[in-house]
N, C-alpha and C positions, 0 to 999 in steps of 0.2 A: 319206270318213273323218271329216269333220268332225261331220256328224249323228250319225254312229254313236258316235263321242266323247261328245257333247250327252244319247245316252239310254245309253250305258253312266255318265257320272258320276251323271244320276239313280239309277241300279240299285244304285253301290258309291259312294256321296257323299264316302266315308272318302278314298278316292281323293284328292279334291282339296287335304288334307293331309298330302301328299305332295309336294306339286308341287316343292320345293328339290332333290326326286333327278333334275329335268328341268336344274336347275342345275350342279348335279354333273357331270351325263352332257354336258352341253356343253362344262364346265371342263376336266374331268378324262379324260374317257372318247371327246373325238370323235373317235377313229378310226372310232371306231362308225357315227356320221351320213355320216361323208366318204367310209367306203368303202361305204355304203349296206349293209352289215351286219345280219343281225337275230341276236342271239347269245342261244340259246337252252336252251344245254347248260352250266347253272351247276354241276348236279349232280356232272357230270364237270370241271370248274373253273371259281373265281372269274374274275373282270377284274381285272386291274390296274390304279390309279389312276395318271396322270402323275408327281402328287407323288409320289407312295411310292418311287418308280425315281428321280426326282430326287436325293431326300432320302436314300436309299442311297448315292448316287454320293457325294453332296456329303460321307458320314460316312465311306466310304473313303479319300477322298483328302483327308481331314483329320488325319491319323497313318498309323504305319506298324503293321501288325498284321499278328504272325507268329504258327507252331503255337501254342497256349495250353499246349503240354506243359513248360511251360518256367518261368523267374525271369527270362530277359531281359527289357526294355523294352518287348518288342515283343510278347512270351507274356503280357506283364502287361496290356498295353493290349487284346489280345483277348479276355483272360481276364474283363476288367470290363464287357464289350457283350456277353459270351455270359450271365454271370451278372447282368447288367440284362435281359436279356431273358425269362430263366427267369422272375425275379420279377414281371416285367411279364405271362406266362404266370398264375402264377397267382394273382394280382390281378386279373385277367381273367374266370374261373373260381369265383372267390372261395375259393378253397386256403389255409387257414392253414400258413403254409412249417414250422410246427411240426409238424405231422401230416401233410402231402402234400410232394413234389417231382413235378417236371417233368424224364423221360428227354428227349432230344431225340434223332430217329432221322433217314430220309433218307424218311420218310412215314407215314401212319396204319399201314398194312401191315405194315411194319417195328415197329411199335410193338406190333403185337398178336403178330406172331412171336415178339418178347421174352417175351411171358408165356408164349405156349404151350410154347415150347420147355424153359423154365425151372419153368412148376408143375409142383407133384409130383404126376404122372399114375403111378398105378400099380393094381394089380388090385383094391384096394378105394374108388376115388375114381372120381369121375362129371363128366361132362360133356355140359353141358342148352344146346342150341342153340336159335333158334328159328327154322321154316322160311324164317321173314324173314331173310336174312345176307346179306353182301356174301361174295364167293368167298374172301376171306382173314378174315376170323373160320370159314367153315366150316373151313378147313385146320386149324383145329385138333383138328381130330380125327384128325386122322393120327398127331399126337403122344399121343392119349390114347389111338388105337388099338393104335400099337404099344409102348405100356407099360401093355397088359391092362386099362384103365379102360373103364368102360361109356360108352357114347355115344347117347342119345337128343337128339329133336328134339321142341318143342311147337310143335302147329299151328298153323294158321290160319285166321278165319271169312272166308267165305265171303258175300256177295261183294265186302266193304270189305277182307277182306285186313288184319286186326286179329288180333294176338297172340290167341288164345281162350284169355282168363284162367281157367276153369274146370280145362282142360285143362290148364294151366303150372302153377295151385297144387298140383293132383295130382300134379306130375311132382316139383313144389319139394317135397315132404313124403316123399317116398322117404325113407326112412332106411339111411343108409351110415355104416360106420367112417372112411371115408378121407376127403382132402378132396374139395370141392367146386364146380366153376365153373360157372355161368350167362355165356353171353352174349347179347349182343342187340342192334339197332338203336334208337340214341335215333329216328332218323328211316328211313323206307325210302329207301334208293336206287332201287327199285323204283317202287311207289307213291305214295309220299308220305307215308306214312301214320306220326303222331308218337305214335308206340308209349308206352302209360303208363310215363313216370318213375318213381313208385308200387313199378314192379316191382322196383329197386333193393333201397329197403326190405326189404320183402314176402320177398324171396329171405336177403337176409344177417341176418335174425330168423328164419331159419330153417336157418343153419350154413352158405348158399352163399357164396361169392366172388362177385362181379360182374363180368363187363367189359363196359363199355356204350361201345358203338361210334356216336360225337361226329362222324363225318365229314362226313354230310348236315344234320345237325341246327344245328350250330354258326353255319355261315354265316349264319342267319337269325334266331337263340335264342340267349339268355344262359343257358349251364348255373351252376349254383351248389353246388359240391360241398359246399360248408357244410349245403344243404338236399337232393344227392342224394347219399347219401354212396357212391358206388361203390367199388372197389377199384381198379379201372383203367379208364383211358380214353384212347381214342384217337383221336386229332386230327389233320386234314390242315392245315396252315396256306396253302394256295396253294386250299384250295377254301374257304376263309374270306375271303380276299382276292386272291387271286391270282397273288400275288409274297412271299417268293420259290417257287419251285417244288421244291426237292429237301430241304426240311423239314415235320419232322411230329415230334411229341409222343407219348408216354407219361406221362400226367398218373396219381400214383398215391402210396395211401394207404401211409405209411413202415411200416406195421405189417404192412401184406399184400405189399410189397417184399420183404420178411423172411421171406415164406413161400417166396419160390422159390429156385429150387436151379439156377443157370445150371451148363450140360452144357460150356463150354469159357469160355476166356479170353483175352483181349487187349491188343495197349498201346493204356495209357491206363485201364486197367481193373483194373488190382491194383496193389497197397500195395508188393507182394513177388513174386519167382516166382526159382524155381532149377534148374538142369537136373540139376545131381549129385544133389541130395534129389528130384528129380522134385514140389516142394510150390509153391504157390503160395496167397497171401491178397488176397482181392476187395479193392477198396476198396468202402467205402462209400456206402449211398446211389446216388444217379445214376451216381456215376462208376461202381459196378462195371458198369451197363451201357450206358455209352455207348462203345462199340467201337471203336478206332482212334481217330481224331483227326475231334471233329465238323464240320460246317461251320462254321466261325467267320467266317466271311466272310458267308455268308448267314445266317446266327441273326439278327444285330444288326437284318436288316433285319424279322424277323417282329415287335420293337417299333414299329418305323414300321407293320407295316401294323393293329395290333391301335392304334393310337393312330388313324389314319384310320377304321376300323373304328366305335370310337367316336365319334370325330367328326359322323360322317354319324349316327348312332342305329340300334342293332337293333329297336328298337319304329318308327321308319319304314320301314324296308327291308321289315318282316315283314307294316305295315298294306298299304304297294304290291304286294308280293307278294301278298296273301290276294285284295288286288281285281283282280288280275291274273288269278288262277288259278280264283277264281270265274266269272270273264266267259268264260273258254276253255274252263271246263267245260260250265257252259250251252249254248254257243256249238255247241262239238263234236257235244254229245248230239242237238240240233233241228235239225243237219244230215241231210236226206233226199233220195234219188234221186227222179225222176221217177214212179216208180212209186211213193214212198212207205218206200222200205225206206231202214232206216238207214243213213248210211255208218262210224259211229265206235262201238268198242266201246271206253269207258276199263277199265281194270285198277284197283282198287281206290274209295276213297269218289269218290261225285261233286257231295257238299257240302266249302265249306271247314271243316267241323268237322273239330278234332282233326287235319289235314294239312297237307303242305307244300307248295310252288308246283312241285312234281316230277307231272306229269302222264304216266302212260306209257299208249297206247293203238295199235288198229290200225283200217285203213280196210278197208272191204268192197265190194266190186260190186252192181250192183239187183240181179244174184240169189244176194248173199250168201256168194261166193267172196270168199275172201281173198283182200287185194292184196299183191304182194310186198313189203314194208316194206325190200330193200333200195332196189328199183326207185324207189320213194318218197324216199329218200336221195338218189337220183343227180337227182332231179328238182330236190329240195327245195335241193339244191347248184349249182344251175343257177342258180334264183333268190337265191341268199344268204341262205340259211338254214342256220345251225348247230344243228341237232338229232344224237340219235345212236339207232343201232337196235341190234337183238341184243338180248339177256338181260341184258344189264349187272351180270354177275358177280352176278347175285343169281337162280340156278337155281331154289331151294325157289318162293319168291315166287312167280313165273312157270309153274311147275310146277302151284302150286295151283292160280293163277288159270283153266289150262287143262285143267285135271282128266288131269294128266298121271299115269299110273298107274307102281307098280314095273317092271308087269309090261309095260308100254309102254316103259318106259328098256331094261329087259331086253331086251327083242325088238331094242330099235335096236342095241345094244350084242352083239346075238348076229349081225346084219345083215354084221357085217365089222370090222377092227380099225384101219381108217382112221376112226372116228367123228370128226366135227365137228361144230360147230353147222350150218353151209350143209345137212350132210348129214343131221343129225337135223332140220332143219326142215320138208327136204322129206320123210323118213321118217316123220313126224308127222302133217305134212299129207294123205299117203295114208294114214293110219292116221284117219280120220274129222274131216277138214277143219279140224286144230286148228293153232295156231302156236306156237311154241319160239321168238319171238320177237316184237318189238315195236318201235314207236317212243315215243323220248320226248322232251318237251321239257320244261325248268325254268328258272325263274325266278329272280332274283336281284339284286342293288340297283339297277342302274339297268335293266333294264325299264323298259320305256314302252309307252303302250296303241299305239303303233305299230307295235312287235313283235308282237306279240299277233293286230292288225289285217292283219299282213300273212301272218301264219301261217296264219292263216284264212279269208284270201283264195285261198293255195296253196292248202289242202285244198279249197276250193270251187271250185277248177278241176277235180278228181279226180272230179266230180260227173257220174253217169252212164256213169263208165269202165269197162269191162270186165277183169275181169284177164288178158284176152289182148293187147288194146288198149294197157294202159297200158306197155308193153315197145313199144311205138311211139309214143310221143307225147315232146315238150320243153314246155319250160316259157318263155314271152315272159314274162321281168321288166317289161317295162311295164306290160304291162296284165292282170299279174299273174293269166294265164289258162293253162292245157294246150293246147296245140294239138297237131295229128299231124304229122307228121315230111313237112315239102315244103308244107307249107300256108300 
């Protein structure tokens, strides 16, 4: 490992100012080292720093903090760590509190369900997805379906797996009476791929709404809503940093808060409400939608992690990422069987232009049968590798990338009404040797070229397996090789 260290810093030099996130990862992160761990699946969540869980504990158990619904001492004192942390949100983001607030929800998910279920979807207003979406911004079309709005999708090129802006600004110039919504990925969960900011603009100079979907992007990127001015966005705070886990955001402009029209109400959530007049009055701002009683126990702590956050630097985390994800793309593609045939096909770009350290791809046999990407999984977990497979709630993407057709969903979908992915996979795969799935691995602050190093030592154990084969072989964490089953 040591050479190959010596001509990777040659290749990515940036690399070597980086090296304080090797400090970090010792201080704060060795569980990592001690359980010989390679944690690769940022995508799907951050790490948690020592401190930040320390530094939580230590701000619990320094007062007493009850519901915030209240005037007691105790409503007062959580009331001032949930409303230091909104502000510390968006300061974060760069949000002037004069024109944006920050919903806080129990996830990104939850944040985009707030607007769908609330804009006013009805038979002259439109809703413009792009095939790039995580499974819960698509959901929204169920809201717009079933209150008679029209529902398109802008595609995607082929084969970086890039918004096709030609195609989007045709879609963005439709002229409609009613309102408007564009959504989209600031970053692919898919992919990687960091879809132009641009399009923000570009959409809302042309009478759309925005919601631009922050969940992959953020962890790695300073968004600045002073410079992208979207309507809404939605943020995971546990894939930013990792802790705490059951918070997420709705960051969102006070003027287009005012455009939606919530379908029901809760305490905590109106001014006023009476059963005899059957009336009720929202409160304002945030509070009309934050439902029930938020977490107030865990808010306080997404200040700690958005202060560590900074701390460490998103312009370091994002240089070690880029040279991280450069080396493993290289690395992957010049991966070759005996015979010469490749074994890795990545999904989307395979320079670091314009992408994130989210790599999703599949392995193949010398004679170019796909390997099972779960089979891959159970191995990959053998040796202590956190990666994850399947579609990762991001269909369209994937779809594209496989030249998955209507009338191919169709036919699986007419196949029988038990549908699943296990089952459309292999209903795919005999439909012309294609996959409905994938692996991925990503990157995130403390990566080290030894993760990286050992990922790529797995897949170069896979070298020369057959896809009948590899449903017989383990994987020796030593000498980070496949071997077959008794050998």
């Amino acid at each position: 490992m040591d050479e190959a260290f010596r001509e990777f810093l040659g290749a990515w030099p940036a690399y070597r100012e980086t090296m304080a996130l090797d400090d970090l990862r010792a201080r704060e992160y060795a569980r990592l080292d001690a359980t010989g761990h390679v944690y690769l699946d940022y995508t799907g969540g951050g790490l948690y720093a020592d401190s930040q869980v320390r530094a939580h504990a230590a701000l619990l158990g320094s007062e007493v903090f009850g519901n915030p619904h209240s005037a007691n001492p105790a409503s007062q004192a959580s009331t001032r760590l949930v409303e230091r942390a909104r502000r510390a949100v968006l300061d974060w983001f760069d949000a002037d509190p004069g024109t944006h607030t920050v919903v806080f929800t129990a996830n990104a998910s939850a944040a985009i369900k707030l607007v769908g279920e609330a804009y006013p979807f009805g038979p002259e207003a439109s809703l413009l997805l792009s095939y790039d979406n995580h499974n819960s911004v698509n959901g929204l079309r169920e809201y717009a379906c079933c209150r008679g709005a029209s529902v398109d999708y802008a595609p995607l090129t082929m084969p970086d797996l890039r918004i096709d802006r030609a195609a989007l600004l045709a879609r963005l110039e439709a002229r409609t009476d009613g309102p408007r919504l564009f959504a989209y990925p600031a970053q692919s969960n898919f992919s990687g791929v960091e879809h132009p900011l641009a399009f923000v603009e570009e959409a809302r100079a042309r009478g759309w709404h925005v919601l631009l979907d922050a969940a992959a992007f953020a962890p790695t990127n300073r968004l600045s809503l002073r410079q992208v001015p979207a309507d809404f966005v939605s943020v995971s705070f546990y894939k930013m940093f990792g802790y705490p886990t059951g918070v997420g955001c709705l960051l969102a402009r006070l003027s287009s808060l005012a455009v939606l029209r919530r379908p029901w109400f809760a305490g905590g959530t109106v001014n006023f409400a009476t059963v005899h007049a059957r009336r009720h009055l929202l409160a304002p701002r945030e509070a009309g939608f934050e439902d029930g009683t938020v977490d107030y126990l865990g808010i306080p702590a997404v200040q700690i992690g958005l202060e560590h956050l900074g701390a460490v630097g998103l312009p370091v985390i994002k240089a070690r990422v880029r040279c991280l994800a450069g080396y493993l793309l290289r690395e992957l593609l010049a991966m070759r069987h005996d015979n010469g045939a490749p074994m890795c096909r990545i999904y989307g770009p395979v320079t670091t232009e314009a992408r994130g350290g989210t790599i999703t791809f599949n392995l193949y046999d010398p004679e170019g049968h796909l390997l099972d990407y779960r089979r891959v999984e159970e191995l990959a977990n053998e040796a202590g590798i956190s990666l994850r497979t399947g579609c990762f709630c991001n269909p369209g993407a994937g779809e594209t990338a496989e030249g998955i057709t209507d009338e191919d969903v169709q036919a699986a979908l007419d196949s029988g009404e038990d549908m699943s992915l296990p089952r459309f996979m292999q209903f795919i795969q005999h439909r012309g040797g294609r996959s409905a799935g994938a692996l991925r691995v990503s990157l995130g602050i403390v990566s080290n070229f030894a993760d990286a190093f050992r990922l790529l030592a797995f897949v170069r154990g896979l070298r020369d397996q057959s896809r009948l084969a590899i449903g017989e072989v383990t994987f020796d964490i030593r000498s980070c090789r496949v071997i077959r089953d008794g050998a």
